[in-house]
N, C-alpha and C positions, 0 to 999 in steps of 0.2 A: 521488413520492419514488423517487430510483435507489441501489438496494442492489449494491456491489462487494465479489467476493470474489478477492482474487488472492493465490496462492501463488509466492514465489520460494523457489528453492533454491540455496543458495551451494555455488562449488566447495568440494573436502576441501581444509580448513584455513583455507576464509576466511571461514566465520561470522561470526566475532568482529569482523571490517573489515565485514562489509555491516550485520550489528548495530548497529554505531558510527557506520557513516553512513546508516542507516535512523533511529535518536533522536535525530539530528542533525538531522534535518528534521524531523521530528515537529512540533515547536514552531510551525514555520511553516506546514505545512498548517492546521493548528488554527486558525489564522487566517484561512482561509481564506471570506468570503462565501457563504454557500450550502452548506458542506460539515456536515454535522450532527455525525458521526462518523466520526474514522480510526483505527481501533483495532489494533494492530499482535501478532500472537502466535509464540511457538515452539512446533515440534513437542517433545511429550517424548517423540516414540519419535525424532526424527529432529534433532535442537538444528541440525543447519544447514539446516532448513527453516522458512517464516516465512509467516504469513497475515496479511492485511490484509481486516478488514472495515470498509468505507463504506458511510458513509451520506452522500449529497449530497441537497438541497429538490428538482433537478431535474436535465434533460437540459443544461442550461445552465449548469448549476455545475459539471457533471463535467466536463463540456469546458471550462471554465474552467481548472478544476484540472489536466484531463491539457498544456493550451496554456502553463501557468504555468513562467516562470523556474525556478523555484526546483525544481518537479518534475523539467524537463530538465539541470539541474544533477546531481539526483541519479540519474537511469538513467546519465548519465553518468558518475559515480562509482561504479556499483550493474553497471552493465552486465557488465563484465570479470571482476567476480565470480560470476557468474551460471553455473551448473554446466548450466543450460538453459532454452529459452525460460519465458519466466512465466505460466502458467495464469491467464486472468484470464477472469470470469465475471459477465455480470450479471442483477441479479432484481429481479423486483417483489416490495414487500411487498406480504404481504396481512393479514395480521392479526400482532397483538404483545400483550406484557405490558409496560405502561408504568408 
């Protein structure tokens, strides 16, 4: 299992547009083969910063996921908002409460 943590931060004043085109897509990763969990959150010290924790079955699902349409549609869209590059990070699980 590969665990993703990435943080985007939108420029001042475009939260609300990367929001809107971040639960835009939501729907469709969810659908995604292999992808366990894509779970999207806001800062409440910072409202135009946004984390993303994943969960994908494997190495083979994430790169599915990052090669996917639908994903390059939205850094497309996501990109230009983007107050700076996006923190992304990945882990092994090691143990959980299920």
């Amino acid at each position: 299992m590969v665990t993703v943590v990435a943080i985007l931060k939108a420029r001042e004043g475009k939260a609300k547009e990367m929001e809107t085109a971040i639960r835009a897509y939501l729907p469709k990763v969810q659908k995604e083969k292999g992808t366990l969990a894509y779970i999207l959150h806001r800062s409440q010290m910072d409202p135009g910063k946004f984390l993303f924790y994943e969960k994908y079955q494997d190495s083979e699902a994430l790169a599915a996921h990052g090669q996917s349409q639908e994903f390059q549609d939205l850094f497309a869209q996501v990109g230009p908002l983007l107050a700076e590059q996006p923190s992304i990070e990945m882990y092994e699980e090691l143990a959980a409460k299920k």
